[in-house]
C-alpha positions in Angstrom: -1.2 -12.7 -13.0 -3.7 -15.1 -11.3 -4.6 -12.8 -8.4 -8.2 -10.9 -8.1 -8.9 -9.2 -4.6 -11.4 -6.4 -3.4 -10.2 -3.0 -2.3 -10.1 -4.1 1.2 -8.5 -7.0 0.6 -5.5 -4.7 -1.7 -5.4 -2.1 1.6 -4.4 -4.6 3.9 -2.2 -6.1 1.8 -0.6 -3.2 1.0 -0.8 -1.7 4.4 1.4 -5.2 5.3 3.7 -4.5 3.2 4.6 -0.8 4.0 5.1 -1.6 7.3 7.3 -4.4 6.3 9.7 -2.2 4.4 9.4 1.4 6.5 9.0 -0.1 10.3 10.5 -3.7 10.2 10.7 -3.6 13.8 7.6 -3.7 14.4 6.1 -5.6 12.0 4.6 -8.3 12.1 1.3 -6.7 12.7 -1.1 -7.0 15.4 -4.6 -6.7 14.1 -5.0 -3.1 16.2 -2.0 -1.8 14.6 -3.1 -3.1 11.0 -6.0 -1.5 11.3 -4.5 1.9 12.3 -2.0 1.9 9.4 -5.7 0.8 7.0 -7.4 3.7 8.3 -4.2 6.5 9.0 -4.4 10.0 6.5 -1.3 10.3 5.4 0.0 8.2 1.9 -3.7 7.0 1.9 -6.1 7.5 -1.3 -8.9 6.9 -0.2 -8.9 7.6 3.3 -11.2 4.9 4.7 -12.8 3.7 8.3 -12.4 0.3 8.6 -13.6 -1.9 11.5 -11.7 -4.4 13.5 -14.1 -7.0 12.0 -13.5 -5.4 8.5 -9.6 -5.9 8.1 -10.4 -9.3 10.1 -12.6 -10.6 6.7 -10.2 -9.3 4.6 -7.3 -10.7 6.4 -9.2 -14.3 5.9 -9.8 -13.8 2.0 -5.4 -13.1 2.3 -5.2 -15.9 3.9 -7.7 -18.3 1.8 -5.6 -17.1 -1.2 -2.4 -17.9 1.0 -1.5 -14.3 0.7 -1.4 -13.6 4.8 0.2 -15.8 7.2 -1.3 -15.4 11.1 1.2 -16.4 13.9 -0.2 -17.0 17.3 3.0 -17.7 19.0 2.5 -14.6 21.3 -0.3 -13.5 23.5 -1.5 -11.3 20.4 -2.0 -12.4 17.0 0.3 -11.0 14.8 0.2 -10.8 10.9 2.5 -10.6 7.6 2.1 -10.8 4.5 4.0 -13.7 1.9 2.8 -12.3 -1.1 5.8 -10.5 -2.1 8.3 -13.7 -1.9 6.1 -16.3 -3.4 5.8 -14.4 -6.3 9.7 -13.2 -6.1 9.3 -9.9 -6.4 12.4 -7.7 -5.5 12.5 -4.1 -3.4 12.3 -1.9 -6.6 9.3 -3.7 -7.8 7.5 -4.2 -4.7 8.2 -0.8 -3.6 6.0 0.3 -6.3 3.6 -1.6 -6.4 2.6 -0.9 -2.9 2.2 3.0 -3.7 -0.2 1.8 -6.2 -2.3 -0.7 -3.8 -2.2 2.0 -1.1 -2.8 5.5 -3.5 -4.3 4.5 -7.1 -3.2 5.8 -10.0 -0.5 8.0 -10.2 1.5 9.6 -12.9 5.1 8.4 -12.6 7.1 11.4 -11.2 4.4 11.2 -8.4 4.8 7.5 -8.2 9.1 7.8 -7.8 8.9 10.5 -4.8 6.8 8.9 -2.9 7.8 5.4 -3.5 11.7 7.0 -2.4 10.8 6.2 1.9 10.2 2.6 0.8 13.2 2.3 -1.6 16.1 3.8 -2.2 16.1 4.1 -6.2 19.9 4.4 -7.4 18.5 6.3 -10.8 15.5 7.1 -12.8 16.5 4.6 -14.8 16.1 1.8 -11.8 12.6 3.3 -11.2 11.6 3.1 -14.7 12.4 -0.6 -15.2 10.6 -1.7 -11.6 7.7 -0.1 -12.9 8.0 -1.5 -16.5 8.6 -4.6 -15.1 5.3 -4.8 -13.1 3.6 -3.9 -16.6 4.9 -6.6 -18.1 4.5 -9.2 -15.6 0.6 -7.7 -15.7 0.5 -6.3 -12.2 0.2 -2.6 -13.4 -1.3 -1.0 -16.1 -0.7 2.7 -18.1 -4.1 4.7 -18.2 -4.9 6.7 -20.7 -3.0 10.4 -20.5 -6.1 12.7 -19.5 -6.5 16.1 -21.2 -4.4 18.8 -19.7 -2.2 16.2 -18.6 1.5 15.5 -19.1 2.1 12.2 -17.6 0.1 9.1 -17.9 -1.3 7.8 -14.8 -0.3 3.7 -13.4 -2.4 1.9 -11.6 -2.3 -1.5 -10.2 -4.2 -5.0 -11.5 -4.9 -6.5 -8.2 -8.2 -6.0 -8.5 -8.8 -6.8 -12.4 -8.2 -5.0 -15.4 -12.5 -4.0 -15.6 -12.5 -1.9 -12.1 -9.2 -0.1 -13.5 -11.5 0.4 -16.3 -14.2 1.9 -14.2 -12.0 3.8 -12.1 -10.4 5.5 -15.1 -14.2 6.4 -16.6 -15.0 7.9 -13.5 -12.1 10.4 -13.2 -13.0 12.4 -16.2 -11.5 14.3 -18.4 -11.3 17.5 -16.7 -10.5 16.0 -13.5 -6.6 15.5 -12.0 -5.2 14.9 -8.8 -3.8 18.2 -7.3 -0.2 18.4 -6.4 0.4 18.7 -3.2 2.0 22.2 -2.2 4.4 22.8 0.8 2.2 23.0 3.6 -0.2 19.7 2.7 3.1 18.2 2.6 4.4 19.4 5.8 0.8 18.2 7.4 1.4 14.6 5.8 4.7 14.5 7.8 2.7 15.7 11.1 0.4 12.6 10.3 2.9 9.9 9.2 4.9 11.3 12.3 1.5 10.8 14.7 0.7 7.6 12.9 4.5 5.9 14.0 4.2 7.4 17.5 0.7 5.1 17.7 2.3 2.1 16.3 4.9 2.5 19.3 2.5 2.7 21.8 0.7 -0.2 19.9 3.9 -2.4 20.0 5.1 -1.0 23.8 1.1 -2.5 24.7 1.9 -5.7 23.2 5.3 -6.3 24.6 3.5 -5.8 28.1 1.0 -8.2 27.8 3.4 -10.6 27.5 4.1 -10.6 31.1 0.9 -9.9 32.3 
């Protein structure tokens, strides 16, 4: 894998390519709606804060690295991402591998149910070999199982194999991620729910403009 970004640079990204696969009609993305799904709490780790001017320098690195194509053809910019065909990557894979850009390093079984509104995974057995796949092809890496753990954690390469290094040190071994119980899952559909209701306003704005 050639590719090095920063972690802004792998949120938008990744943020492009969610909103390619779970709201094509709306996508491409206008930069006020890119930066709502950067910044938005649900299937987020970190939640972050990012400025218009923020997502607009890491939308230029994208597109130095021909990673982000910018269409002016409409009264509003709009923006998508060309990563995922010009290195051929399939739905299984890239479904994935967005979890990872847009979450960090999860164990598997956490990795398959949320991965499942993206894709549509016939079997475990498809799942697996997406995700072996992007280990092989060096876009993914298996941590080191942590103590108390039964799962390995994945996490993805984008940014070089040191800062998974790094990341992994700073977990510690008698840290995990908590799984979510019922009710945080229950408030994650409330936000995902507020956050799509946003992106229709977003896109009902944009189509007026038009004939302004």
């Amino acid at each position: 894998m050639d590719i090095l970004l920063n972690e802004t640079e792998v949120r938008v990204l990744g943020c492009l390519i969610e909103k390619e696969f779970s709201t094509p009609e709306y996508y491409p993305l206008s930069l006020n709606a890119l930066v709502n799904a950067c910044n938005q709490k649900s299937n987020r780790d970190p939640v972050v804060s990012y400025s218009e001017e923020t997502v607009l320098q890491a939308l230029a690195g994208l597109r130095h690295k021909q990673l982000v194509f910018q269409s002016n053809a409409a009264r509003v910019a709009k923006y998508e991402e060309t990563f995922l065909s010009a290195h051929s990557f399939i739905g299984s894979e890239a479904s994935v591998l967005c979890e990872l850009m847009l979450r960090g390093a999860q164990t598997p079984g956490e990795l398959r149910s949320r991965t499942e509104r993206l894709h549509d995974f016939k079997s475990p057995e498809e799942f697996q070999e997406a995700l072996t796949k992007l280990e092989s092809y060096g876009y993914a890496a298996r941590l080191e199982r942590q103590p108390g753990r039964k799962e390995s954690r994945y996490m993805h390469l984008l940014c070089g194999k040191m800062a998974v290094e790094e990341k992994a040190a700073a977990v510690g071994p008698g840290l995990s991620v908590p799984a979510g119980d019922r009710i945080a899952a229950v408030e994650e559909k409330i936000e995902s729910m507020q956050q799509e209701l946003q992106e229709l306003k977003q896109a009902f704005l944009d189509f007026k403009r038009q004939f302004e």
